[in-house]
C-alpha positions, 0 to 999 in steps of 0.5 A: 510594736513597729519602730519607727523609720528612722531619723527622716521619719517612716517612707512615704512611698509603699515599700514591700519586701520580698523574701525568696525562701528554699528549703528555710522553715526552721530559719523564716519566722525570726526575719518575718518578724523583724519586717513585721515590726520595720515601720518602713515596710508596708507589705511583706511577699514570702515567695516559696520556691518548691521547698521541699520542707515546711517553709510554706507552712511555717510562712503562713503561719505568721499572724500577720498573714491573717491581716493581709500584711504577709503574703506567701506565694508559692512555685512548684517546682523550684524556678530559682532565686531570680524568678521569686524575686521576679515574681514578688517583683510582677506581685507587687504595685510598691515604688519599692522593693526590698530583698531580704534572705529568709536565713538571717541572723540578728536583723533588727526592724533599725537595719530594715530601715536603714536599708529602705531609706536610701532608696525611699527617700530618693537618694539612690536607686539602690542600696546595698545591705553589707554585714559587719561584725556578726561573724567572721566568714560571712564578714570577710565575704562581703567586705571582699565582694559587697555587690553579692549581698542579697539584702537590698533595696531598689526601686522597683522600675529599676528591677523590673528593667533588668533582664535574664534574671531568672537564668542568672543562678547564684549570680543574681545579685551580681547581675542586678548590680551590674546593670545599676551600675551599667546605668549610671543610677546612684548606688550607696551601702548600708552596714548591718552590724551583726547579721549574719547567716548560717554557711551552706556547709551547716545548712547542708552538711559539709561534702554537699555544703561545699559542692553547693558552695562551688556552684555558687561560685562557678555562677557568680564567675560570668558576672563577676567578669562582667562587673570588673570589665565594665568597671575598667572600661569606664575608668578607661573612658574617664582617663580619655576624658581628662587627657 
């Protein structure tokens, strides 16, 4: 049974999620079946991006891809996590999107929605799906950088509008919030109590874990720079202002 959307009743604009999964056939099933049962959500896209597992096949799997509510697209080979979420993006006609990883643990259909909402209703062109509490690394993580989160929602004329996101790497997140912010647009945070995900280093192993894990962060440097300047010129410009 879907739970219900919350407290401002289910979204009356179509909202799709987008999963953009690698190598996650042990992990996806759980998080489809939390969208599934997310009233708030009216279309679920899996883009697979040339897993190298069984990720497309445990996708299809779910029985709601016999009912049309789960789509599995497919990339051969892998093109990156910016490019699935582009093509769940260019896939789907929803007001709104909303990006889920496929390795969650402990997302409930209540955190899906509370998500959703902000954007659904029109109170922010984005919001931000931060964890709290389901474990201690992946909550220091985003408490110390929230704007790295990939679970979020924003409307989709908004994400369409963003550029270069297929070149971006592990700095995708940071690029998509930089340019909300670079707008001007209306941002908010969620708190997802308890969710959390595995670390690369036991997805991986630790040696190519923690390779991995120096990648990400040499990808997120430019746009972490970006963010950070044009934070510190707007603070300038107001000071300008008020003087």
């Amino acid at each position: 049974m879907r739970q219900d959307a919350g407290a401002g009743g289910e979204a009356r604009v179509k909202v799709c999620a987008v999963i953009p999964a690698y190598n996650e056939g042990k992990r996806i099933l759980p998080v489809l079946n939390t969208l599934d049962a997310a009233a708030s959500v009216h279309e679920i896209l899996v883009v697979d991006d040339g897993s190298l597992d069984d990720t497309f096949a445990v996708a299809c799997s779910h029985p709601a891809c016999e009912t049309g509510r789960i789509r599995v697209l497919q990339h051969n080979p892998n093109r990156g996590k910016g490019a699935a979420m582009r093509t769940g993006a260019e896939t789907t006609s929803a007001e709104v999107i909303v990006f889920f990883d496929a390795d969650l643990v402990g997302l409930t259909p209540a955190h899906v929605n509370s998500v959703v909402l902000p954007v659904a209703s029109g109170r922010a062109a984005m919001a931000l799906g931060v964890f709290r509490g389901g474990r201690g690394a992946t909550t220091l993580a985003q408490i110390l950088a929230p704007n790295i989160s990939g679970q979020r929602a924003i409307r989709r004329d908004v994400f369409q509008s963003i550029p270069c996101l297929t070149k971006a790497g592990y700095g995708v997140e940071l690029a998509i919030t930089n340019y909300v912010l670079g707008e001007g647009l209306p941002i908010t945070r969620v708190v997802l109590n308890d969710v959390t995900h595995p670390m690369k280093e036991e997805k991986l192993g630790f040696f190519r874990g923690a390779a991995s894990r120096m990648r990400m962060y040499w990808q997120m440097l430019p746009y972490l720079a970006r963010g950070l300047f044009r934070r510190r010129r707007n603070r300038l410009v107001q000071k300008d202002r008020l003087e």
